[in-house]
C-alpha positions in Angstrom: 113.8 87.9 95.8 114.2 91.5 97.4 116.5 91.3 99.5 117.0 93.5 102.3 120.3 94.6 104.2 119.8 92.7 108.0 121.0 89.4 108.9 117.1 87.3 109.1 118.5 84.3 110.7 119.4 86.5 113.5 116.3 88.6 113.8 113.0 86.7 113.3 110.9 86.0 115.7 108.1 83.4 115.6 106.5 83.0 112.0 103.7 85.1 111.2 100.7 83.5 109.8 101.6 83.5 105.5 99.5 86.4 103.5 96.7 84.6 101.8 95.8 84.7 98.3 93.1 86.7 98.0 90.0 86.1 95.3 89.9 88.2 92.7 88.2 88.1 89.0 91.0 86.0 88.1 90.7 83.3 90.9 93.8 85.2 92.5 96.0 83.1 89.7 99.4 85.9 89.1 98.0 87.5 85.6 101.3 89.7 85.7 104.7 88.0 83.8 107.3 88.3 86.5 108.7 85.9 89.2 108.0 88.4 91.6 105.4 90.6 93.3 105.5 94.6 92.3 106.1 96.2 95.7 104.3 99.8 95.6 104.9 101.7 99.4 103.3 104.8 99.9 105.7 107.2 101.8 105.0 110.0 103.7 106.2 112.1 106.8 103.2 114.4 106.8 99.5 113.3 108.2 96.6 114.6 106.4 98.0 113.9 102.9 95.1 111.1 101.8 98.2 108.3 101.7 96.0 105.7 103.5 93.2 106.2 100.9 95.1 106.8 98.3 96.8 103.3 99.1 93.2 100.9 99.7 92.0 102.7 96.0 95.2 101.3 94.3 95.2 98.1 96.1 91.1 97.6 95.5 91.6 98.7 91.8 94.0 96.3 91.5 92.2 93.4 93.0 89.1 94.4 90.6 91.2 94.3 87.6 91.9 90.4 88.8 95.8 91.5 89.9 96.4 89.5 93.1 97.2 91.6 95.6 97.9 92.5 99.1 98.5 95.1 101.9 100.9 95.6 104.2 99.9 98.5 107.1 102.9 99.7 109.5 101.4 101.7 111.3 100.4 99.5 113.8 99.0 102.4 116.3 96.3 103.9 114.1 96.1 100.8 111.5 93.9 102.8 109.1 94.5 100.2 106.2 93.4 97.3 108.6 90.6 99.1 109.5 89.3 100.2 106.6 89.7 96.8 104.9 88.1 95.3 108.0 85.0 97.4 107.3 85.0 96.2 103.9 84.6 93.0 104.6 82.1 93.4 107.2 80.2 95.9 105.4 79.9 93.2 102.4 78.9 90.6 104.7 76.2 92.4 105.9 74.9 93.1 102.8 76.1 89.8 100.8 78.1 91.7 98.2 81.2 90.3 96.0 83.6 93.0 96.9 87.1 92.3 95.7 89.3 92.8 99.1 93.1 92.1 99.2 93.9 90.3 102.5 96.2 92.7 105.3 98.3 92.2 107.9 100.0 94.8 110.3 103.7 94.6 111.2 104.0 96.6 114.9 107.2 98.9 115.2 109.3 97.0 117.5 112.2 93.9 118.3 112.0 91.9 114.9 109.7 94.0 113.1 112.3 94.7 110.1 112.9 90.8 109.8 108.9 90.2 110.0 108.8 92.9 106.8 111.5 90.8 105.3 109.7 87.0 105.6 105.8 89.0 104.8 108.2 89.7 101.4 109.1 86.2 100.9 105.4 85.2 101.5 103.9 87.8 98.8 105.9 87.4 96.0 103.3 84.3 94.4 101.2 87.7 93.8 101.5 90.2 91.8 101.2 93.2 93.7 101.7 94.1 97.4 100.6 97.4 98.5 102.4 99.2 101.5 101.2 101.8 104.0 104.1 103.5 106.2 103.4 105.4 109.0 103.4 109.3 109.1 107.0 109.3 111.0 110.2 108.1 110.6 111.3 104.5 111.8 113.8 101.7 110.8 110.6 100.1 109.4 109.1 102.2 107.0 112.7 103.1 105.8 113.4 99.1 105.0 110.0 99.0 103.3 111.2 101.8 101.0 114.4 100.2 99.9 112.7 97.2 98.7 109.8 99.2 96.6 109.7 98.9 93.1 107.0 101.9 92.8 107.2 104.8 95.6 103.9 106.8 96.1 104.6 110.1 98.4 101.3 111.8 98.2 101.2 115.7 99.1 98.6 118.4 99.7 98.6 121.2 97.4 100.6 123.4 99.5 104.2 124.5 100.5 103.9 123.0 104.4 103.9 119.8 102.6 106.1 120.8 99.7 108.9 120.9 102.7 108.8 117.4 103.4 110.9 117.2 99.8 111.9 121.2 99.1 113.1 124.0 100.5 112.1 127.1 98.6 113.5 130.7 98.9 110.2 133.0 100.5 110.8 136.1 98.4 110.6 134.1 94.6 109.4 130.4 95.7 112.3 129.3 93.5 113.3 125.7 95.1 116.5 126.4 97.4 117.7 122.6 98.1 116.0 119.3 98.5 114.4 118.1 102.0 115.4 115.4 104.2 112.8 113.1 103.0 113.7 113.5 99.3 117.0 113.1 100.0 115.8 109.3 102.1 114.3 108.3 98.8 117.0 109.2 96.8 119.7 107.8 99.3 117.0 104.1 99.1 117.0 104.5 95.8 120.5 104.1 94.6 121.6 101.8 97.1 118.4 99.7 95.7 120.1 100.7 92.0 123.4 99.2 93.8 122.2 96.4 95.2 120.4 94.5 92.2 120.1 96.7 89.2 116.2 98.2 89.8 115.3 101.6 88.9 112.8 102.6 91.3 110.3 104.9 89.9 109.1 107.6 92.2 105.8 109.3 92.0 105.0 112.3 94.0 101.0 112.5 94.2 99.2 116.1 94.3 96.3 115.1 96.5 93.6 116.8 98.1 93.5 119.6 95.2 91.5 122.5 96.0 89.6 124.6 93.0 90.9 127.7 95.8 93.8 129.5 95.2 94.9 129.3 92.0 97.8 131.3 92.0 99.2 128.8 95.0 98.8 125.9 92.7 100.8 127.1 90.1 103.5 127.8 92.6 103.5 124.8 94.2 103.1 123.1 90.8 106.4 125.1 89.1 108.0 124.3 92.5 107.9 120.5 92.1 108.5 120.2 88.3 111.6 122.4 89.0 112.9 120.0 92.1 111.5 116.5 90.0 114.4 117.0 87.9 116.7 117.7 90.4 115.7 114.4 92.4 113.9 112.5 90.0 110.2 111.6 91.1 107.6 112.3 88.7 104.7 114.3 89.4 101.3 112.7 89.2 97.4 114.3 89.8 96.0 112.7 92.6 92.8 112.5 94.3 90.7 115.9 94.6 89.5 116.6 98.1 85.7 115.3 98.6 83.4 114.5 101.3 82.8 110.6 100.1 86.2 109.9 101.0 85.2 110.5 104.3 82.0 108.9 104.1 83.6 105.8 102.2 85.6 104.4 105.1 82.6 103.4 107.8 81.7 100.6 104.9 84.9 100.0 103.4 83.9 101.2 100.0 86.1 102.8 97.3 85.2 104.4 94.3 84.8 101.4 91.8 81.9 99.5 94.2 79.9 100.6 91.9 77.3 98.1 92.8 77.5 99.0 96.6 77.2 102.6 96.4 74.0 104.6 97.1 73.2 108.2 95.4 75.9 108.0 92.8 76.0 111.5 91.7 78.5 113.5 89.5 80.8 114.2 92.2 81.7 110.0 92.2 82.1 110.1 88.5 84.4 112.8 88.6 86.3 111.5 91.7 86.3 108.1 89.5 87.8 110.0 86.6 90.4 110.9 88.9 91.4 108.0 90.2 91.6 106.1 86.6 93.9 108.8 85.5 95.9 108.1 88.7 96.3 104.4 88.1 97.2 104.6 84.4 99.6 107.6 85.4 101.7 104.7 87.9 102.8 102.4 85.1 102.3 99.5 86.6 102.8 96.4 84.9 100.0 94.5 83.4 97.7 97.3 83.9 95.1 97.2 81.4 92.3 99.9 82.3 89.4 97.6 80.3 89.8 95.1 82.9 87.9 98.1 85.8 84.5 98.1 86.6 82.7 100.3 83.4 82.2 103.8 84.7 
C-alpha cells in the first residue's frame, strides 16, 4: 500500500467511481509479480516538453504488451490525457478497431483532491501499472503524486530554458552551478519516500523533442545533465524526437504502435517507433518484455 502523509478519514469527500480494469491482450489479468501497481508520474514545471504524449505512448505500450494499466490526469483545466484517450476510443469506434486503451480519470486541484489521489491509489493497485500526468505548475497535488511514484519521468527539451527547471549553469563555461528548485522537490520526495518504506525511486530525466539543429547546443546541454545526474541522481534517457505525427496523432487518439490504424506509414513512424522502443526498454520497468509489442 503507498501510503501518503495526510490524514484520509479526514479529507475524502464522496467516493469516486473505482478505476476499471481495462482489456488488454492479457484479459487485463496482473502479468507483473508484485502486490502492487508500479506508479510511473511524469513531472514537469515547463509546458511544451511532450510530457502528455510521452505519458499516453508509455501507458498504450503498456496496455499492448497485455500490462494492465491506467491513467491518472491532474490537470484538470487542459485534461490533455483525458482527451486524448477520449479520442481514442471514439476514433476506434468509428472505425471498429481493437485499440488497447487504459481507462482515465481526472482528479480537479481543489478541497479533497490530495485524499481523492490517495483512494484512486488504493483502487489501482489490482493492476500493474498506473500512469500519471501532473500539471505544468506547482500544486499540493502533483507534489503527493510524486512522493508515491515508483518511476519519475521529467521530460525536457533539448535546451538550457528547460535545463533550469533542474540546473543552474555558469553563462561563461556552461559548467552546472547548483541544482534547481524542481530537482531539489524530487530529491526532497525521494528520500522521504526512501524514509518512509524503504523504495528507491528511480528517476529518469527524458531528452525530448531532439532537434538534428544545433549540435554544438546538444552537446552542452547533454555534458550539462550527465555532470548534474550525478550530483542528484536521475538518469538520463533519449526521448521522443520532434515530429509532425505527434501532432497529427492526437485528433484520433493514435500512438505509434497502432499499427493497424495508421494511414501512410512512412520512414519517419519507423524511426519515431525506434525511438520510443528504445524509450521503454531504457525505463526498466518490471515485467517488460519488448516481444510482447506489436512487430515493427
Amino acid at each position: 500500500m503507498i501510503r501518503l502523509a495526510i490524514d484520509i478519514g479526514a479529507r475524502l469527500c464522496a467516493k469516486p467511481p473505482q478505476l476499471a480494469r481495462p482489456s488488454g491482450k492479457h484479459g487485463g489479468a496482473s502479468i507483473v509479480t508484485g502486490k502492487r501497481a508500479h506508479l510511473i508520474v511524469l513531472g514537469n514545471e515547463k509546458g511544451g516538453s511532450g510530457k502528455s504524449t510521452t505519458a499516453v505512448h508509455i501507458a498504450v505500450a503498456l496496455a499492448h504488451a497485455g500490462f494492465s494499466v491506467a491513467m491518472l490526469d491532474l490537470d484538470s483545466r487542459q485534461r490533455t490525457v483525458a482527451r486524448y484517450l477520449e479520442n481514442r476510443v471514439a476514433f476506434a469506434r468509428k472505425r471498429d478497431l481493437a485499440l488497447p486503451t487504459p481507462d482515465v480519470a481526472v482528479i480537479a486541484d481543489g478541497d479533497g483532491d490530495v485524499a481523492e489521489l490517495a483512494l484512486r491509489l488504493e483502487q489501482a493497485q489490482p493492476l500493474d501499472f498506473l500512469v500519471i500526468d501532473t500539471p505544468g505548475r506547482d500544486s499540493a497535488l502533483a507534489r503527493a503524486a510524486l512522493a508515491a511514484a515508483d518511476t519519475i519521468i521529467t521530460p525536457i527539451n533539448d535546451s538550457f530554458v528547460d535545463f533550469d527547471l533542474i540546473g543552474q549553469v555558469d553563462p561563461e563555461t556552461f559548467a552546472v552551478r547548483r541544482p534547481s528548485f524542481y530537482a531539489e522537490l524530487i530529491w526532497d520526495a525521494r528520500r522521504a519516500r526512501a524514509k518512509a518504506d524503504g523504495v528507491t525511486v528511480d528517476w529518469v530525466v527524458l531528452r525530448n523533442r531532439l532537434s538534428s539543429l544545433e549540435a554544438r547546443n546538444r552537446k552542452r546541454v547533454g555534458a550539462a545533465l550527465e555532470a548534474l545526474s550525478g550530483r542528484v541522481g536521475f538518469r538520463v534517457v533519449g526521448g521522443l524526437t520532434e515530429r509532425v505525427i505527434y501532432r497529427e496523432f492526437f485528433p484520433r487518439g493514435l500512438t505509434l504502435l497502432d499499427r493497424a490504424a495508421l494511414e501512410d506509414f512512412s520512414l519517419s513512424h519507423v524511426g519515431a517507433r525506434t525511438e520510443l522502443r528504445a524509450l521503454l526498454a531504457a525505463l526498466n520497468l518490471p515485467g517488460w518484455d519488448p516481444s510482447r509489442l506489436p512487430a515493427a
